[in-house]
C-alpha positions in Angstrom: 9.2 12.6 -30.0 8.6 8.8 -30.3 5.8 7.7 -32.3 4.0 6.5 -29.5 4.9 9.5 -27.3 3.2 10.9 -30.5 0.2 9.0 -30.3 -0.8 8.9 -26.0 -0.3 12.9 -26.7 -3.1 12.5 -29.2 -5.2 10.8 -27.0 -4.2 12.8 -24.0 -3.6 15.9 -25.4 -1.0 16.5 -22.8 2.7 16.0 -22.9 3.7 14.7 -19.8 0.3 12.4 -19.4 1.4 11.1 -23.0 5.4 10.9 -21.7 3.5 9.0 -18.2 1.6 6.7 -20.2 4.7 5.7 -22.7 6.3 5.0 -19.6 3.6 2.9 -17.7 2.9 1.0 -20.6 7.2 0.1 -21.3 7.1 -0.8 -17.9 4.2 -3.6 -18.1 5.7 -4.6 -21.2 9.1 -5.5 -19.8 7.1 -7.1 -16.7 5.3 -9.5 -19.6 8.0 -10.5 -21.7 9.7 -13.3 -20.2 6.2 -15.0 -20.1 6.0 -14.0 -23.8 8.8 -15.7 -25.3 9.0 -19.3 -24.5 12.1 -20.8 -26.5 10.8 -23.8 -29.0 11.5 -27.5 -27.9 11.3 -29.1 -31.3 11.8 -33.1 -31.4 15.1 -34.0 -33.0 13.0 -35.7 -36.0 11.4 -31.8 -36.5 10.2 -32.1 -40.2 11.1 -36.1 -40.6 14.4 -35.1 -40.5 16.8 -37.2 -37.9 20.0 -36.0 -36.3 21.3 -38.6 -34.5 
C-alpha cells in the first residue's frame, strides 16, 4: 500500500474509497501539470554573464 493509499484509507476508512480517491486525485494531477511546469526563458546575460 502507497503512502497515500495509506493516508485516503485513514480518512476514509475504506479501502477501495481510499484506492478511488488516490486515483481521482493522480488523475487531476496529471490534467495540471503541463500548466505547472513552464520551462525558464532566462536572457543570455542571466547573472551579468554574456554568451555571445
Amino acid at each position: 500500500m502507497t503512502r497515500s493509499t495509506h493516508y485516503c484509507k485513514a480518512m476514509t476508512g475504506s479501502p477501495w474509497d481510499a484506492e478511488d480517491l488516490v486515483q481521482e486525485t493522480l488523475l487531476k494531477t496529471y490534467a495540471v501539470l503541463p500548466k505547472l511546469w513552464q520551462p525558464l526563458n532566462y536572457p543570455v546575460h542571466f547573472n551579468g554573464y554574456t554568451h555571445d
